[in-house]
C-alpha positions in Angstrom: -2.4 -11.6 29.2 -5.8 -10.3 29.3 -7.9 -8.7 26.3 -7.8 -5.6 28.3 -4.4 -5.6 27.5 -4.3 -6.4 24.0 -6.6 -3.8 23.5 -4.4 -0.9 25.3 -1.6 -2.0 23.5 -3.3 -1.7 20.1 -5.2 1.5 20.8 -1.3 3.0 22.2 0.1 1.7 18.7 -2.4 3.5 16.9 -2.3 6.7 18.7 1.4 6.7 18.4 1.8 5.9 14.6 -1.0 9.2 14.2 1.3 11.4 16.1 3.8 10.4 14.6 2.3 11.5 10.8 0.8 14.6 12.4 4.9 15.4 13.3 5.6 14.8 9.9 3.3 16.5 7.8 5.9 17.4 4.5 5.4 13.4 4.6 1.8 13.8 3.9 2.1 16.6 1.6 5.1 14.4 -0.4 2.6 11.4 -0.5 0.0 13.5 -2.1 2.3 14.8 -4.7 2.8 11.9 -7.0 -0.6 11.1 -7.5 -2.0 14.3 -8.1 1.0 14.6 -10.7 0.1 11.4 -12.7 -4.2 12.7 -12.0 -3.5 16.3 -13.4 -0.7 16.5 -15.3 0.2 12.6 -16.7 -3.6 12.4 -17.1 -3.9 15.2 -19.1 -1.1 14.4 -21.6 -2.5 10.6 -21.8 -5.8 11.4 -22.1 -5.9 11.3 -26.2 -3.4 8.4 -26.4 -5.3 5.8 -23.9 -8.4 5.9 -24.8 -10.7 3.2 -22.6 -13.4 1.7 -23.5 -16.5 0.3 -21.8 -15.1 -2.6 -19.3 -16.2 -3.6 -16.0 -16.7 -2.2 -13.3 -17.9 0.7 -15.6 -21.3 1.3 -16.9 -20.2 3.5 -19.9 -17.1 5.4 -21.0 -15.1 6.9 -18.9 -12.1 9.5 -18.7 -8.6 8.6 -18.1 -8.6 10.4 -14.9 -11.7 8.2 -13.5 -9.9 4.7 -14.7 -6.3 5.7 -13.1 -8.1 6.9 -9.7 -8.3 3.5 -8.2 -4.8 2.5 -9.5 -3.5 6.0 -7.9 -5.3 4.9 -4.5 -2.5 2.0 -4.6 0.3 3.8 -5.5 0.2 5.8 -2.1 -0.4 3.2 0.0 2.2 1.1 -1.9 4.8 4.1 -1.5 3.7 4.2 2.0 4.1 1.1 3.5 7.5 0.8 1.8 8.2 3.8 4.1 6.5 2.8 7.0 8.7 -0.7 6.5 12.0 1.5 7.0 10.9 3.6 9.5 9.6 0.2 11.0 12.6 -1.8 11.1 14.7 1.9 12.4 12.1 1.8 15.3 13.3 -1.5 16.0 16.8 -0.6 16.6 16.6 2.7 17.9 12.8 3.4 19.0 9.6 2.3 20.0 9.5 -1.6 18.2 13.0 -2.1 20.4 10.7 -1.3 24.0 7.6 -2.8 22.3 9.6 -6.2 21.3 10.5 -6.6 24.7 6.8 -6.6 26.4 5.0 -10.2 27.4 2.6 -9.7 24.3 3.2 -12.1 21.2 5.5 -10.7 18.6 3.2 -11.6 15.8 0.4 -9.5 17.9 2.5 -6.3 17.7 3.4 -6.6 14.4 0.2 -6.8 13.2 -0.7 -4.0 15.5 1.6 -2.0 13.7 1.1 -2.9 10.0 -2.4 -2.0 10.6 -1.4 1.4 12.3 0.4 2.0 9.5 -2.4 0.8 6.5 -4.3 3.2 8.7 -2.7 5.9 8.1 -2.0 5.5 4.5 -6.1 4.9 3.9 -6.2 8.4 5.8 -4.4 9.9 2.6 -6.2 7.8 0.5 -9.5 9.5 1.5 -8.0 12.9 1.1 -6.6 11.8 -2.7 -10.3 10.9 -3.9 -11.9 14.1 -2.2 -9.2 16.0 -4.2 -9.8 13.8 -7.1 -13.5 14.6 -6.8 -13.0 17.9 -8.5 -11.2 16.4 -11.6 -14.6 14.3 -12.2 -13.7 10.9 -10.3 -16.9 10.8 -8.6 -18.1 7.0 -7.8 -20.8 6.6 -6.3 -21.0 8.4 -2.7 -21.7 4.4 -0.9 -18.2 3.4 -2.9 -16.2 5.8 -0.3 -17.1 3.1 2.4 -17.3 -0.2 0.3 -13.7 0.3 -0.1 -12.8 0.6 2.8 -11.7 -3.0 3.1 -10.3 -3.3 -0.7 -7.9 -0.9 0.9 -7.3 -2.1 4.4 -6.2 -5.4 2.7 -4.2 -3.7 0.3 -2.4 -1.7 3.2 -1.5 -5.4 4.8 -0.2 -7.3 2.0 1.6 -4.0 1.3 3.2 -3.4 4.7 3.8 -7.0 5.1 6.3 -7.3 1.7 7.8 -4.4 3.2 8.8 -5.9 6.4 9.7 -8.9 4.8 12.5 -6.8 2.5 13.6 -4.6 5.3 14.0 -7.8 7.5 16.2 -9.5 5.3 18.3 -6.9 3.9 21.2 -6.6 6.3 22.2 -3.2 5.4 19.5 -0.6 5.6 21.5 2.1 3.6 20.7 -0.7 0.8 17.1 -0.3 1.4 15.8 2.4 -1.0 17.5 0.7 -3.9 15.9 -2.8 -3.5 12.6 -0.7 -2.3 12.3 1.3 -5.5 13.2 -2.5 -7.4 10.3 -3.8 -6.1 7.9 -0.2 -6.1 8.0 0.4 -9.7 7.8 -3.3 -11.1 4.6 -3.8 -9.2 3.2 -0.3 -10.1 4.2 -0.2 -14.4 3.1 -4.3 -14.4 0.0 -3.5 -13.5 -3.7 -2.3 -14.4 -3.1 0.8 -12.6 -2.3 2.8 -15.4 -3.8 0.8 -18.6 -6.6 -1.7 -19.2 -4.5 -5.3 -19.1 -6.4 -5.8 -22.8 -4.3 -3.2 -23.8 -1.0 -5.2 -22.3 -2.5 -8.0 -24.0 -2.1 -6.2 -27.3 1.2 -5.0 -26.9 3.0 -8.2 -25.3 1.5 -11.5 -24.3 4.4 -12.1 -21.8 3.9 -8.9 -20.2 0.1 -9.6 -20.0 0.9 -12.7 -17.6 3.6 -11.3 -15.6 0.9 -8.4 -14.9 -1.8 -11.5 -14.4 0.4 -12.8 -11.8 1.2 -9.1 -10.2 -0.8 -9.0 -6.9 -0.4 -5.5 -6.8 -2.6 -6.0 -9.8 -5.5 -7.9 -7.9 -5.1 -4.8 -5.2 -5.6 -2.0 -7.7 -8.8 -4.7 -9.2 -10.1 -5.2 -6.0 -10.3 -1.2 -4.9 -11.8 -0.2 -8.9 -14.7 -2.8 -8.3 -15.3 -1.7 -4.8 -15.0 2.1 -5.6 -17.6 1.6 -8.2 -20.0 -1.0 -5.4 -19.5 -4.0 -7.6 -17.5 -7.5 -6.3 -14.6 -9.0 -8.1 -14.6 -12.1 -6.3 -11.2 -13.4 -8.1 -9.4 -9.7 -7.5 -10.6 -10.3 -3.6 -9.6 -14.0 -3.3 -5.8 -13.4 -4.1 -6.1 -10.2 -2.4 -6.6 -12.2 0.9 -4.6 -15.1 -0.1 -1.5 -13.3 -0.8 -2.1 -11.1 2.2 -2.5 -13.7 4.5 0.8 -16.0 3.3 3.1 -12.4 3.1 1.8 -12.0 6.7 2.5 -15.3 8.1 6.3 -14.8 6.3 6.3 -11.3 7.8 5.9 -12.2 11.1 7.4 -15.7 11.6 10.5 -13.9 9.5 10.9 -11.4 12.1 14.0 -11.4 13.8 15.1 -8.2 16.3 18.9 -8.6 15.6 18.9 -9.1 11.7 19.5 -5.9 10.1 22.1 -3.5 11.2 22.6 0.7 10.8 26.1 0.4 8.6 26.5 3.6 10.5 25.7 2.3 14.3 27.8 -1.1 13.4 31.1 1.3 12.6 30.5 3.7 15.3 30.4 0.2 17.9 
């Protein structure tokens, strides 16, 4: 295969996965709504309870809305590429992944292709979250809009690549939106998305840890320091670390026949 190749096959994926989200635009709206909820209206209510202090990467104090931003940015992209995982693995027996599967180009290649498509898109509705978010006084500094770029390209991967792990292996995919929402919330509550981990700290030692030893934790890090053009370099290194070995399962996990429609199995 020649790079020319690769490359029309990557460009096709990403052109199809942004038609695809232009077709379903209640799915952007939808995305948009839980995060504006917790900025607006959780925010709001919070506001007098969690009180934050200085802490890094913040110069001075700070509203509840400007520490809950970043940790908001990963909540759609973690909603997201639990989605795009289901629509993923239903492409695969129905749709597009079924034809793509079947093409010389390595299997690894196009699912990678596609997770990327995917963390893409979700960093599309990212962008339009913190331009909202602007106008409830997040405002980083205008250079933090691109230094995060990557903070949330990473984030998209490891994302998209747990989900394709879980909709690989569970055989039923009626069964998916119950283990999905096991592993969502979990990741999201033990985290620093919504509260300082000193705070945590406070509360429950053991819950502290289990929120060290979140990577969703490092993700939501690693975008607040980049947001705010300052380098958590421990935030970053398990950021890449964990994306790289959920990848590697991801794709070397992948099997075309594994998981079954309940409904499409009866109908056969």
């Amino acid at each position: 295969m020649r790079l020319a190749q690769y490359w029309h096959c990557f460009l096709g994926i990403q052109v199809r996965e942004w038609l695809r989200f232009w077709q379903q635009r209640t799915r952007f709206a939808s995305a948009l709504v839980r995060p504006l909820l917790w900025l607006v209206v959780f925010a709001a209510g919070f506001r007098a309870v969690l009180g934050v202090s200085i802490i890094p990467p913040y110069a001075t104090y700070i509203t509840y809305e400007t520490y809950i931003a970043p940790g908001l940015c990963g909540m759609i992209i973690l909603f997201n590429s639990m989605q795009g995982a289901l629509s993923m693995v239903y492409d695969r027996e129905l749709g597009s992944m079924r034809v793509l599967l079947m093409s010389p180009l390595p299997r690894p290649f196009l699912l990678v292709t596609k997770l990327l498509a995917m963390g893409v898109v979700s960093i599309g509705q990212v962008y339009v979250f913190l331009f909202i978010a602007y106008f409830f006084d997040v405002e980083p500094p205008p250079l933090g809009y691109l230094a995060v770029f990557p903070a949330l390209l990473l984030t998209a991967l490891m994302l998209g690549a747990l989900g394709l792990i879980i909709a690989t292996w569970v055989k039923q995919l009626e069964n998916f939106a119950g283990v999905m929402n096991f592993v969502i919330f979990p990741m999201f509550f033990l985290s620093s998305a919504l509260y300082p981990l000193w705070k945590m700290q406070d509360a429950s030692p053991v819950l502290y840890w289990i929120c060290q030893i979140n990577p969703f934790t490092h993700a939501v890090e690693a975008i607040r320091f980049a947001l705010y053009l300052q380098w958590n370099s421990v935030a970053f290194g398990v950021l890449v670390g964990v994306t790289g070995v959920l990848a590697l399962i991801a794709t070397a996990g992948f099997r075309p026949q594994r998981t079954r429609i309940v409904g499409a199995r009866a109908a056969g």
